[in-house]
N, C-alpha and C positions, 0 to 999 in steps of 0.2 A: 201383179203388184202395182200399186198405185202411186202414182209422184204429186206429193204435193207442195204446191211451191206456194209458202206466206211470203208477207214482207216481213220481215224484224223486224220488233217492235224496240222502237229506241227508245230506251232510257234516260238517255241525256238531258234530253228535257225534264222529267221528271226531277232530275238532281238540278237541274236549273234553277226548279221551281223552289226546290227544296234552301238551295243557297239564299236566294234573294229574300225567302220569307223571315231566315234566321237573320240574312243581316237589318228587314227592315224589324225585327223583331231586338236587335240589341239596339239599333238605331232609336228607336224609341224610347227603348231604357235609358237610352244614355241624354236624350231629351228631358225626361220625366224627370231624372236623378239632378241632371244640371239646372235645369229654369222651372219646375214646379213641386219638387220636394222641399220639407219642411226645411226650413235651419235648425241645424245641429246644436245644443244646450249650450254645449260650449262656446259658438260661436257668437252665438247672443249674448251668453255674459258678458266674454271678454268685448265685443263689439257695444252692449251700452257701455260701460266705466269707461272706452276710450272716445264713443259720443257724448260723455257728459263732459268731461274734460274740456273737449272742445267748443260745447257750448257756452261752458263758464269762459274759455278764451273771448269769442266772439260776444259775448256782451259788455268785457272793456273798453271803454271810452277813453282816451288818449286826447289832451286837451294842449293841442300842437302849440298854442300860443305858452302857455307854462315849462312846458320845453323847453322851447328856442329864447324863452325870456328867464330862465335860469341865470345864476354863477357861475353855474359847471359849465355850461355850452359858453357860454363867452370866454371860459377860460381856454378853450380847445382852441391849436392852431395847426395849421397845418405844417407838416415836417418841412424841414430844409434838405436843399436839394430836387426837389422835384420840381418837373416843368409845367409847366399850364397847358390842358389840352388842348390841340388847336382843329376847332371844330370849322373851319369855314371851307369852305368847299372851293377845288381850284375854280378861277374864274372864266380859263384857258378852253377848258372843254365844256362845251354846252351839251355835248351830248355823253351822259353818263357810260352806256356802252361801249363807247370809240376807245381805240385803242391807246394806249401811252404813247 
């Protein structure tokens, strides 16, 4: 009677192989489906009616001097009570990062 001694042939690798192909295989899908498949009907409808919308916003012309030289704007004043901000920066510290 004869002895013979293989190596085992491992598998593991094979199923290695087998893992990475699927995942570069949905990885692609999931490429193809995000950044080069169509847009969806739907999405284009409702996506132009809310780009024209905006378009017609963006070609209003607002003529500042008509505004501010209104009735209505002259007639607006500012509430009572309120303090005036005081934007000046202390004089004390020259270096903004240093401490109080």
């Amino acid at each position: 009677m004869a002895i013979i001694i293989q190596e085992e042939r491992n598998k593991s690798g094979m199923i290695a192989i087998i893992i990475a192909l699927v995942i570069l295989a949905v990885g692609g899908g999931l490429t193809y489906y995000l950044f080069f498949s169509p847009v969806p009907l739907a999405e284009r409808i409702v996506g132009s009616q809310q780009f024209q919308a905006v378009s017609q916003l963006s070609n209003i012309r607002i003529d500042a001097e008509s505004v501010t030289g209104s009735s209505v704007w002259s007639s607006l004043s500012a509430p009572e009570g309120l303090s005036e901000l005081d934007t000046s920066l202390p004089s004390r510290r020259g270096n903004p990062f240093e401490s109080f």
